[in-house]
Structure formats: structure tokens, C-alpha cells
C-alpha positions as CSV (number, residue, x, y, z in Angstrom):
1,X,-54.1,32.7,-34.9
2,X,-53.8,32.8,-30.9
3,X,-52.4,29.0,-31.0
4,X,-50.0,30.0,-33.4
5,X,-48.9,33.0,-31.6
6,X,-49.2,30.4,-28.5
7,X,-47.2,27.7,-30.6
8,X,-44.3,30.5,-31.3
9,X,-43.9,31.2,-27.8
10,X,-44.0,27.8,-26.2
11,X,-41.2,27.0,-28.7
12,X,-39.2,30.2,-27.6
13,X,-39.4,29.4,-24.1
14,X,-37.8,26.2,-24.9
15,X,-35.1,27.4,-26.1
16,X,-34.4,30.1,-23.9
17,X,-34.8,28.2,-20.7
18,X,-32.2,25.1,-22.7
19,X,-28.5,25.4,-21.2
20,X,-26.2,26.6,-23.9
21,X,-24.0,24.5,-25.4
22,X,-21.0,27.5,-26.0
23,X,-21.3,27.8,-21.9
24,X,-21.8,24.6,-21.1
25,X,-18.2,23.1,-23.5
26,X,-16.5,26.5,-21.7
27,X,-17.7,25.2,-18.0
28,X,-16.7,22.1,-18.6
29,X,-13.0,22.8,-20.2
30,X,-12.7,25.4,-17.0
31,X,-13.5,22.3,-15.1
32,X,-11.2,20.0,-16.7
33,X,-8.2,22.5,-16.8
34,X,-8.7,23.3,-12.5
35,X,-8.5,19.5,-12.2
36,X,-5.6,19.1,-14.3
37,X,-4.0,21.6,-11.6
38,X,-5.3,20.2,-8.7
39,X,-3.9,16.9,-9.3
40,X,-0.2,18.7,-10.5
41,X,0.0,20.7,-7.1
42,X,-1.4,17.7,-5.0
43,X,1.5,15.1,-7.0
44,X,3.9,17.9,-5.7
45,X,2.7,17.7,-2.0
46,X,3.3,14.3,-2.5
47,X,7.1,14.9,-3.6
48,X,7.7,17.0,-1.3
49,X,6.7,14.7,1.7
50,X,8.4,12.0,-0.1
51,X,11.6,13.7,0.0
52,X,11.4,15.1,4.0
53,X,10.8,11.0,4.7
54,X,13.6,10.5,2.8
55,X,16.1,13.0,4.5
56,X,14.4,11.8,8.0
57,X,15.5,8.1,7.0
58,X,19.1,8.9,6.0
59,X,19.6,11.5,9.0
60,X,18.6,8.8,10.9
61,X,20.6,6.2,9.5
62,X,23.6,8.6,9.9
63,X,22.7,9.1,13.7
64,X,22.7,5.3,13.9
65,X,26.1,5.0,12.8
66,X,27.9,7.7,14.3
67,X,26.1,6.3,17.9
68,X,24.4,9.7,18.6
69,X,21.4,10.0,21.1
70,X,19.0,12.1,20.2
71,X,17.4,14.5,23.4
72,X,14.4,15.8,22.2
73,X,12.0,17.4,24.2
74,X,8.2,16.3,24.8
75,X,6.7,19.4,23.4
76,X,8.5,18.7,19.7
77,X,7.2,16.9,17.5
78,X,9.0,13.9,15.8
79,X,9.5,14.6,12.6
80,X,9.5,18.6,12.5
81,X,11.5,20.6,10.9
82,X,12.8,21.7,14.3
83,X,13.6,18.3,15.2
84,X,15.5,17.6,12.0
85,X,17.6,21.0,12.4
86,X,18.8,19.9,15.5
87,X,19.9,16.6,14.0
88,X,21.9,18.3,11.4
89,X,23.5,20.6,14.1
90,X,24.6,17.7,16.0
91,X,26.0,15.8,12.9
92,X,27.7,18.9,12.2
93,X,29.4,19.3,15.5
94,X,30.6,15.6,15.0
95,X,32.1,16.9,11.6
């Protein structure tokens, strides 16, 4: 009788300590779906740097042909959003 009892409860160990399955598909969906996200929002990021090189390249290209000189100052980076405002304030006097 005490190995039985014994038996019965080594079993229901086992299957308590096991992972369960409902928790386990749920994880992994939540898992799947955050991914899913992460690589929409980083393809974005990638758009959106795609189109400031873009706009850099024709303001550029427009600078270039209308001969202006660009005076930027050492403390700005190349490539800001400061520095392109300027650029389009200066085309924009020309115009």
C-alpha cells in the first residue's frame, strides 16, 4: 500500500512540476506577435532614414547647381536636421 500511495505521488509530481502546454503555445504566440512588431517598427526606422538620405542627396544636388556654399558651423553636425533647415532657407532665399 505505501508504494502505491508512493507510486501516486511520484506520478503527481511529474505532472505538476511539467511546463504546460496551454502556457507554453500562449508564450510562444506572445513571442511571435512582439517579433512580428519589432521587425515592422525597425523596417520603419529604416524608411525613415532612407528618406532623410534621400532629401540630403537632392538638397545637395540642388546646392550644387545653384553654386551655393554652404557655412556651417563646427559645433553642427553634418547631416542634422538643423543643418538641412538652413539649406532649405538658403534655397528659399534664391527662390
Amino acid at each position: 500500500m505505501k508504494k502505491l500511495v508512493l507510486l501516486f505521488s511520484l506520478i503527481a509530481l511529474i505532472y505538476s512540476c511539467g511546463p504546460k502546454k496551454s502556457e507554453f503555445d500562449a508564450l510562444k504566440s506572445q513571442n511571435d506577435s512582439l517579433m512580428l512588431e519589432k521587425h515592422r517598427m525597425q523596417d520603419e526606422v529604416d524608411s525613415y532614414f532612407a528618406s532623410m538620405n534621400k532629401i540630403e542627396q537632392n538638397i545637395a544636388q540642388i546646392k550644387e547647381q545653384e553654386g551655393l556654399i554652404s557655412t556651417r558651423t563646427s559645433n553642427v553636425e553634418s547631416g542634422s536636421s538643423s543643418d538641412i533647415e538652413l539649406d532649405l532657407q538658403s534655397i528659399q532665399q534664391i527662390l
